[in-house]
PAZAPA-4460 file (N, C-alpha, C; in steps of 0.05 Angstrom, whole numbers, plus 32768, in hexadecimal, padded with zeros to 4 digits):
% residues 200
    n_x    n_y    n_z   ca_x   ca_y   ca_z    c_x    c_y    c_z   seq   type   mol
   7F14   7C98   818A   7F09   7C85   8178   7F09   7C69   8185     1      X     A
   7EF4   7C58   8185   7EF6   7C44   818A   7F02   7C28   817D     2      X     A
   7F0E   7C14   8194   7F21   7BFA   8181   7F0C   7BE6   818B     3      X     A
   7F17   7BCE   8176   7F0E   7BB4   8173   7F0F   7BB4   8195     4      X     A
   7F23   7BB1   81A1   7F30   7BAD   81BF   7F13   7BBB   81D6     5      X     A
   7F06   7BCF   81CB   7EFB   7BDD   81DF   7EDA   7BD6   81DD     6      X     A
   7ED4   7BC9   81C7   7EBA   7BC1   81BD   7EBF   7B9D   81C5     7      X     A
   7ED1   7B87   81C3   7ED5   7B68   81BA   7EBD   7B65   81D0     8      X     A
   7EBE   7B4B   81D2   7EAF   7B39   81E6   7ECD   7B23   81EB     9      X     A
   7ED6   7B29   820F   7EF3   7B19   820A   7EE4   7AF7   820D    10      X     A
   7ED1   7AEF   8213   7EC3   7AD2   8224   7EC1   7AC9   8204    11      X     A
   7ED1   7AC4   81FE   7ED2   7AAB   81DE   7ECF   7A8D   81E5    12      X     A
   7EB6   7A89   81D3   7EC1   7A6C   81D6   7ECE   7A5D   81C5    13      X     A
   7ED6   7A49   81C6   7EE9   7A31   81B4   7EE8   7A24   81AE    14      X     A
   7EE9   7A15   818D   7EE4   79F6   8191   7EF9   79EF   8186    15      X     A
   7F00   79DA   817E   7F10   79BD   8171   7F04   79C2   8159    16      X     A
   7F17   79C3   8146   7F0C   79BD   8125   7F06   799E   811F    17      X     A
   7F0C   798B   8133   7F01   796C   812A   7EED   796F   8139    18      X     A
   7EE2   7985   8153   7EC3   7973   8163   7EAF   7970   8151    19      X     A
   7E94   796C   8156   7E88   7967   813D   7E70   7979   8144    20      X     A
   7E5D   7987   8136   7E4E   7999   812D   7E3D   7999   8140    21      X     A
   7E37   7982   814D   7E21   797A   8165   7E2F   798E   8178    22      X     A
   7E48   7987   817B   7E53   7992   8194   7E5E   79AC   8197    23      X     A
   7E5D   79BB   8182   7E5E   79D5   8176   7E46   79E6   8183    24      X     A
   7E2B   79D5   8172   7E17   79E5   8172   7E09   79E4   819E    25      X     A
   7E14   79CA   81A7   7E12   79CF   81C8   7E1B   79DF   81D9    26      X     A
   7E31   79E5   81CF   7E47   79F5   81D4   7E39   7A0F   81D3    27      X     A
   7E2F   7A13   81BA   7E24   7A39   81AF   7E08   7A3B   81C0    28      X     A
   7DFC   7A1F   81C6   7DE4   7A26   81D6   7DEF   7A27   81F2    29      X     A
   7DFF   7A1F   81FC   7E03   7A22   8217   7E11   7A41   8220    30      X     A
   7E1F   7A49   81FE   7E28   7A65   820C   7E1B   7A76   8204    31      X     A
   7E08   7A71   81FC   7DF7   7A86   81E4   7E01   7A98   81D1    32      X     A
   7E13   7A83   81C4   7E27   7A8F   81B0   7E23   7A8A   818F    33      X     A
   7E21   7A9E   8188   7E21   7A9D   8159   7E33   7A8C   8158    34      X     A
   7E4D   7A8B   8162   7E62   7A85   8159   7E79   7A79   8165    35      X     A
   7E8A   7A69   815D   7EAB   7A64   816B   7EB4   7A62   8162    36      X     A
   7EC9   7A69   816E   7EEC   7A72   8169   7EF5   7A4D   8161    37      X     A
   7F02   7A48   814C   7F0D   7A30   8147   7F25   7A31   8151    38      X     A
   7F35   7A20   8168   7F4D   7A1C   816D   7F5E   7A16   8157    39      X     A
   7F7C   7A25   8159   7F92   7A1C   814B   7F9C   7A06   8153    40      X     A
   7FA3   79F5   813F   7FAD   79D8   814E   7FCE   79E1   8157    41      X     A
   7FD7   79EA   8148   7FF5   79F7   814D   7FF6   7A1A   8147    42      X     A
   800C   7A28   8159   8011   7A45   8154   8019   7A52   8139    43      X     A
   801B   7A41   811E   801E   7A49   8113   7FFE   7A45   80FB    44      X     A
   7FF6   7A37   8106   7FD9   7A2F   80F8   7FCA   7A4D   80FE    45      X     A
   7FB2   7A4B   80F1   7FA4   7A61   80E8   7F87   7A63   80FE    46      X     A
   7F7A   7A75   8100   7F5E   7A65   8117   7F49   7A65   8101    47      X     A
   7F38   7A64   810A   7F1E   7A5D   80FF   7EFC   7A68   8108    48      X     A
   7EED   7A62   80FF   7ED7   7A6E   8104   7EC2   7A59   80FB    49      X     A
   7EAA   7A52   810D   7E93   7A4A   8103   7E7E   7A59   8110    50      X     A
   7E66   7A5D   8107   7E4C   7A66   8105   7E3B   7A5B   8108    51      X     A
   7E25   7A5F   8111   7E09   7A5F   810D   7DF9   7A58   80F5    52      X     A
   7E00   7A6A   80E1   7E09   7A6B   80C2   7E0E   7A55   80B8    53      X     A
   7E2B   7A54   80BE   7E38   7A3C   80B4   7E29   7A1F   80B6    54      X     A
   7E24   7A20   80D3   7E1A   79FF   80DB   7DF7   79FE   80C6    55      X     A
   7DE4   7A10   80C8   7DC7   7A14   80BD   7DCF   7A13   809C    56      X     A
   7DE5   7A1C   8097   7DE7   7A1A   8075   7DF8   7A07   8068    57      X     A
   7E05   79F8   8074   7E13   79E3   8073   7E14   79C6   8081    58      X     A
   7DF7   79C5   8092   7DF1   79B1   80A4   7DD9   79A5   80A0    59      X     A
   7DC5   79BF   80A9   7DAA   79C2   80B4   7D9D   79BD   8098    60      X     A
   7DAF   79CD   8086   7D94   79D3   8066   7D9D   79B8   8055    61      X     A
   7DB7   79AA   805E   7DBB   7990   804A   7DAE   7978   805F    62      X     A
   7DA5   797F   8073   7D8D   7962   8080   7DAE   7950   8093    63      X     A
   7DC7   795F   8089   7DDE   794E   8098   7DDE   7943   80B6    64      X     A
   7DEB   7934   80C3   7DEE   7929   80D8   7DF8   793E   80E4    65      X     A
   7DF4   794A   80FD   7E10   7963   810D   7E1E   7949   811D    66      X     A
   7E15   7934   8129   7E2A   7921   8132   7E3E   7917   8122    67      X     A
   7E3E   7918   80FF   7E58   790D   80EF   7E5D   7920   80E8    68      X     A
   7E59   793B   80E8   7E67   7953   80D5   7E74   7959   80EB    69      X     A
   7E97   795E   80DD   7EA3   796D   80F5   7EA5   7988   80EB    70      X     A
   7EAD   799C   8109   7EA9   79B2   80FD   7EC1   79BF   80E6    71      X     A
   7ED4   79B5   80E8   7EE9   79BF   80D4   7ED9   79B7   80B3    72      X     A
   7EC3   79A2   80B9   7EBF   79AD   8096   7EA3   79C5   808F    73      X     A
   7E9C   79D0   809D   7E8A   79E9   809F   7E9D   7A00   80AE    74      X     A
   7EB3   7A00   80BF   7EBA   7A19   80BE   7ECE   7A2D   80A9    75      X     A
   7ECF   7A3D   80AC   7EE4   7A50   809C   7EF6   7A56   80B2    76      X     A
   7F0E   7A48   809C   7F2A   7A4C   809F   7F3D   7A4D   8090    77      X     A
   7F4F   7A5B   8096   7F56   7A7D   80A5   7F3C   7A8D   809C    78      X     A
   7F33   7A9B   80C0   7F1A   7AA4   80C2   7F29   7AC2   80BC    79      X     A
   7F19   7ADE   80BD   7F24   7AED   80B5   7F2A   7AFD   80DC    80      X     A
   7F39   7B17   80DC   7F38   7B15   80FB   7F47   7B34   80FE    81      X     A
   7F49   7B3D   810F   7F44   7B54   811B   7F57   7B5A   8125    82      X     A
   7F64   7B76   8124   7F7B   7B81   8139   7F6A   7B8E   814B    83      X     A
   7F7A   7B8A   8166   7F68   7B97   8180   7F6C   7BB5   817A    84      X     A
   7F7D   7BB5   8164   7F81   7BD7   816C   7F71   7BE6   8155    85      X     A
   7F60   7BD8   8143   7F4F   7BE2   812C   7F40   7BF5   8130    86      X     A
   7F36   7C0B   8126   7F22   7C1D   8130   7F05   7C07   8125    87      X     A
   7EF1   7C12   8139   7EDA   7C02   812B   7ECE   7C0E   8117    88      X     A
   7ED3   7C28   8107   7ECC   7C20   80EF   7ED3   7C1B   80D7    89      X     A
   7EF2   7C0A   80DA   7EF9   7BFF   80CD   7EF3   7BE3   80D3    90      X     A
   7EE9   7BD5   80E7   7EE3   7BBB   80E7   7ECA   7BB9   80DB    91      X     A
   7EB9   7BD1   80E5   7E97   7BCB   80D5   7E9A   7BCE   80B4    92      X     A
   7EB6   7BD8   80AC   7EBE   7BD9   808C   7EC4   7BBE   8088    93      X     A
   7ED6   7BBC   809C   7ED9   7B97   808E   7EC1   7B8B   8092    94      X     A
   7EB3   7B89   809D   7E99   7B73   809F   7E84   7B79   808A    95      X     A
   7E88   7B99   8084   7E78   7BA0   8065   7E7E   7B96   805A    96      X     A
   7E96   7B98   804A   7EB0   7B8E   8037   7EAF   7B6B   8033    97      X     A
   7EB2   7B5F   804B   7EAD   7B42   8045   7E98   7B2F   8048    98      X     A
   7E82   7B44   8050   7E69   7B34   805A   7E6D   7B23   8072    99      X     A
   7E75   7B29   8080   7E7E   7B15   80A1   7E72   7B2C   80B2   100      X     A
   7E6C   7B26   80D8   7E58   7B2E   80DE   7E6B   7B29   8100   101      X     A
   7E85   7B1E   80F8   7E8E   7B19   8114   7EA6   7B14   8113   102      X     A
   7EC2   7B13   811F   7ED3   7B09   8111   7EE7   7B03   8136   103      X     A
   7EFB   7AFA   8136   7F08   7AF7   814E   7F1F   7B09   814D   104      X     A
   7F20   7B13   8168   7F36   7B2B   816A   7F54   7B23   8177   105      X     A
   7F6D   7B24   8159   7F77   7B18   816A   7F95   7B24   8167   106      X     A
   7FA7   7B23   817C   7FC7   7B31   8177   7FD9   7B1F   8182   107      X     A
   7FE0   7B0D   8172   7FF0   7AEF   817B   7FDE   7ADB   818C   108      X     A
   7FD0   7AEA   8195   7FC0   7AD0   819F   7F9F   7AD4   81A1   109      X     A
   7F88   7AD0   81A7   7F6F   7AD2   81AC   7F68   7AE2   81B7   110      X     A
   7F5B   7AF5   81BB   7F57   7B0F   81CE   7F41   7B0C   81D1   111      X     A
   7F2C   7B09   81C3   7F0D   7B10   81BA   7EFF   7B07   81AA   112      X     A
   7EEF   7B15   81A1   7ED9   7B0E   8189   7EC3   7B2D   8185   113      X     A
   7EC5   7B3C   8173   7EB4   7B4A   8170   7EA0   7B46   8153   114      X     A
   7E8F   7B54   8157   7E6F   7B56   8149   7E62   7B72   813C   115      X     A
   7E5A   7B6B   812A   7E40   7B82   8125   7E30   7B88   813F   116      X     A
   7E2E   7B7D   8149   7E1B   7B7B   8160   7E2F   7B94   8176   117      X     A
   7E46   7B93   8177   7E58   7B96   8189   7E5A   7BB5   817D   118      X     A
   7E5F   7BB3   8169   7E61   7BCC   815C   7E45   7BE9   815F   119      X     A
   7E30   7BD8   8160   7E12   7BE7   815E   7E15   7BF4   817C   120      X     A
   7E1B   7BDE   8191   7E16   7BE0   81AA   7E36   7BF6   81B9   121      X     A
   7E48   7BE8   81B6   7E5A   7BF1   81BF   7E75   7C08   81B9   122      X     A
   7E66   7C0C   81A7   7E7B   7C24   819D   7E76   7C3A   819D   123      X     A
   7E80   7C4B   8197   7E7C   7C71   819A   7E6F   7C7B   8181   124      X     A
   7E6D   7C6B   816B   7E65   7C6F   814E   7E4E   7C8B   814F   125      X     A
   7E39   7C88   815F   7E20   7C98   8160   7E31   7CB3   816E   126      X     A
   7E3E   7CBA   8184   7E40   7CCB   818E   7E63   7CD7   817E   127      X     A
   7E68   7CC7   8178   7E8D   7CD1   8165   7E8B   7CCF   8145   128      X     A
   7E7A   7CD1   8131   7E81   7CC5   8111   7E91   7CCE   810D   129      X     A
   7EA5   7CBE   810D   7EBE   7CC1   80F9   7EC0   7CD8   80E3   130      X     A
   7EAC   7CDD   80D5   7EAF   7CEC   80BD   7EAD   7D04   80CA   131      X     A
   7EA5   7D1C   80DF   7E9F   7D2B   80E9   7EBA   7D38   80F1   132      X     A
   7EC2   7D23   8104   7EDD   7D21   8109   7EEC   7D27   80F8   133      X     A
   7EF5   7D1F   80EA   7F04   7D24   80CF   7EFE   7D36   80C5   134      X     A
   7EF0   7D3F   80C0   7EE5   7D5C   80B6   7EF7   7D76   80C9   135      X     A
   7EEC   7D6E   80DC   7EF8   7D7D   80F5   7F18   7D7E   80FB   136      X     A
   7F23   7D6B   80EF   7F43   7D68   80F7   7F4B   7D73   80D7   137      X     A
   7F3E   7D6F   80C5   7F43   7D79   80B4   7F49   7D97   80B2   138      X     A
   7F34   7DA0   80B5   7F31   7DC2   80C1   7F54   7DD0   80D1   139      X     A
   7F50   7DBE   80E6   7F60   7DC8   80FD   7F79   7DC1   80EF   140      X     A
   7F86   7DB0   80D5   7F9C   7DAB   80C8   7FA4   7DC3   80B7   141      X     A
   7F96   7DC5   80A7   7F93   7DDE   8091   7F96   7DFA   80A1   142      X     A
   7F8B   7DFE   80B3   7F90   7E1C   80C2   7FAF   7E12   80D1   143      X     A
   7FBB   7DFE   80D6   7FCE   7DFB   80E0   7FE2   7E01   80C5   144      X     A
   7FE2   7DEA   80B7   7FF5   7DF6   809E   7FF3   7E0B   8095   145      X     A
   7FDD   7E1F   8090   7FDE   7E3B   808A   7FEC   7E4F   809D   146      X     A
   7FEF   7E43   80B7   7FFA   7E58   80CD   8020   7E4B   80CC   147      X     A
   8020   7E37   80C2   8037   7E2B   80C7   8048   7E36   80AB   148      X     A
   8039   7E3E   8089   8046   7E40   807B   8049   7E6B   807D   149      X     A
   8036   7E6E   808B   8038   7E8D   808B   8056   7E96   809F   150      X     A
   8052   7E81   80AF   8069   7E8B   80C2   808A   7E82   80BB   151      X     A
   8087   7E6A   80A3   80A4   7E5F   8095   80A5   7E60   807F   152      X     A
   8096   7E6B   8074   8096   7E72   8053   808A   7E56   8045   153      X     A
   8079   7E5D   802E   8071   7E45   8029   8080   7E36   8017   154      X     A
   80A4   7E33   8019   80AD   7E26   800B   80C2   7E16   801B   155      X     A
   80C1   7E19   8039   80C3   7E0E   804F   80B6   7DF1   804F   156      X     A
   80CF   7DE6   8061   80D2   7DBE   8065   80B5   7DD0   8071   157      X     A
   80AF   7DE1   808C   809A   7DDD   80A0   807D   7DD6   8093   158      X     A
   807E   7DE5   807A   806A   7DE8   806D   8066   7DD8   8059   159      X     A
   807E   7DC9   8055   806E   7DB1   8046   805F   7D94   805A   160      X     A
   8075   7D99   806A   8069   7D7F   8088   804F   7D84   8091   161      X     A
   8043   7DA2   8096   8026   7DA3   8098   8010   7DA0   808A   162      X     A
   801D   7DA0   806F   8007   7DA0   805D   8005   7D80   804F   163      X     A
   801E   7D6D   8058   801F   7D5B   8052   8010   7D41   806E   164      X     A
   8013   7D5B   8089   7FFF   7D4A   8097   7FDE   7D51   8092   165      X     A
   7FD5   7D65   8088   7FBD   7D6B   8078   7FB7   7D58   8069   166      X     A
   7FC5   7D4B   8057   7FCA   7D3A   803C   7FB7   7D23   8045   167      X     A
   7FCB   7D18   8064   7FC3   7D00   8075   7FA4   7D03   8080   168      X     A
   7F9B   7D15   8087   7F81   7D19   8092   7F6C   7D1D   8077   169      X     A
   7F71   7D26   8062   7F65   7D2A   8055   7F61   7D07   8041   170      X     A
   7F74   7D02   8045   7F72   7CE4   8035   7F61   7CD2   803E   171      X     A
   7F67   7CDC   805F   7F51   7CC6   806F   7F2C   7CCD   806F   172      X     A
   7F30   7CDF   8072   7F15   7CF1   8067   7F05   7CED   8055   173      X     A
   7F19   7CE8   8035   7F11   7CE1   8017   7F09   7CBC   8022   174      X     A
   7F19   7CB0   802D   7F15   7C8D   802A   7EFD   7C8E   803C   175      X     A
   7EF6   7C97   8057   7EDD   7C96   8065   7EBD   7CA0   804F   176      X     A
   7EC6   7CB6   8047   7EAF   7CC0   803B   7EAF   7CAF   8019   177      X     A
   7EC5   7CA1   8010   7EBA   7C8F   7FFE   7EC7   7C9E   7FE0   178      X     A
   7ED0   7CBB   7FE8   7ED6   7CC3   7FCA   7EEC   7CD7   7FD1   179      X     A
   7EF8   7CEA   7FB7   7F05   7CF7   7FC0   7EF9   7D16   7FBC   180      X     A
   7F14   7D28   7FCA   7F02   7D49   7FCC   7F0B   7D50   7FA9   181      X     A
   7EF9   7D67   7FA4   7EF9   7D69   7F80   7F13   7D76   7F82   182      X     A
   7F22   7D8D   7F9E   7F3D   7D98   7F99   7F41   7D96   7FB7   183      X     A
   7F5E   7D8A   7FBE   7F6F   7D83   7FD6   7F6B   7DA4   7FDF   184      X     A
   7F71   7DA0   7FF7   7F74   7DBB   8006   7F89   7DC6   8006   185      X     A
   7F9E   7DB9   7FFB   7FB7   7DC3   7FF6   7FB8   7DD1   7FDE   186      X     A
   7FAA   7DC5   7FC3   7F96   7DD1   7FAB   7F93   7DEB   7FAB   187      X     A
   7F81   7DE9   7FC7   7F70   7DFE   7FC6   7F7C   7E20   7FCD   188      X     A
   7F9D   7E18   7FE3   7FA4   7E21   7FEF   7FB4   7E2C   7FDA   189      X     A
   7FC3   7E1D   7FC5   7FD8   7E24   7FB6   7FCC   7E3F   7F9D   190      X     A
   7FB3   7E37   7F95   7F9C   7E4C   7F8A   7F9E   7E66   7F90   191      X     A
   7F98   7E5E   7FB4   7F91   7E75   7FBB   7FB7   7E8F   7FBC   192      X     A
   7FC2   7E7C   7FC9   7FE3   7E8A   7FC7   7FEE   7E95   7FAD   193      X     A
   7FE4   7E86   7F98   7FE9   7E86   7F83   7FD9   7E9D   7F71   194      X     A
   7FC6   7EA5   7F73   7FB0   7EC4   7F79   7FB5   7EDA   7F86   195      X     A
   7FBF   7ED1   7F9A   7FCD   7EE7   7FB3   7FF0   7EEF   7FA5   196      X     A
   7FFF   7EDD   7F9D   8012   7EEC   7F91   800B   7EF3   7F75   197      X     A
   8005   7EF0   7F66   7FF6   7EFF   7F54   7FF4   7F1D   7F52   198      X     A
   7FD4   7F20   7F6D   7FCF   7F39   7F72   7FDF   7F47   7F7C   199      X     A
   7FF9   7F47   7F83   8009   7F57   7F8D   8021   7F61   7F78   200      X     A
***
């Protein structure tokens, strides 16, 4: 599965939350950049983010000066931001989720910056979906706990730890696909055992 870390763009650029909007938007034409990373003034301060966006909807459309607007009053801060170690389709969830389109990747300090863009282009998404996957690990869980409770009885620690790592795959499964299954496989399993001592 792919991370924030294996998709970022590490060449970030930076500005000063006092430069002023002029020098922002020179800045984004010289690197051919949407966006910058707002410096923390201190390590315990928060970073920041301005846009493209930001400067055209808060600059451009009120007729404002970009030489008197500094950028700390058009950017967002605390911007929202990324663990390098995120799978990407939980970042393309957060950028669903909050309507943002880019965010900076960071683990104590600045790493990056990834994108929708980054995501389309650089990830495994087309050749790995997640949900397939899961499907598949799912599978290979359930024939494991069935072989695990046949061989320790199904009232065995073994056989509750397999069916409780089933639990885990199956949960992830239900949150990707959006809903849950109408009966757990554990459900389904207990049915069927539950039929089988019966008939006997």
């Amino acid at each position: 599965m792919t991370k924030a870390s294996e998709i970022m763009t590490e060449d970030v650029a930076t500005i000063r939350g006092s430069a002023t909007v002029a020098q922002a938007v020179k800045l984004m034409k010289l690197k051919g950049l949407h966006s910058l990373i707002v410096d923390r003034r201190t390590e315990e301060d928060a970073y920041g983010i301005v846009t493209d966006t930001d400067i055209t909807k808060k600059v451009v459309a009120f007729g404002k000066d970009p030489n008197q607007v500094r950028v700390y009053e058009v950017m967002t801060k605390p911007c929202i931001v990324v663990n390098p170690d995120l799978a990407v389709e939980y970042v393309a969830r957060l950028f669903a989720q909050t309507g943002i389109d880019r965010a900076p990747v960071i683990k104590g300090e600045l790493l990056g910056i990834v994108s929708m863009h980054d995501i389309l282009t650089k990830s495994d998404f087309l050749n790995n979906p997640r949900v397939p996957l899961l499907e598949k690990a799912l599978q290979q869980e359930i024939s494991n706990a069935r072989a695990v409770c046949a061989a320790n009885g199904g009232d065995s620690e073994a056989c509750a730890a397999a069916w409780e790592a089933v639990n885990e795959v199956e949960a992830e499964l239900a949150f990707c696909k959006g809903q849950p299954p109408a009966q757990t496989a554990f459900e389904e399993y207990k049915v069927a055992s539950d039929l089988a001592i019966a008939a006997t």
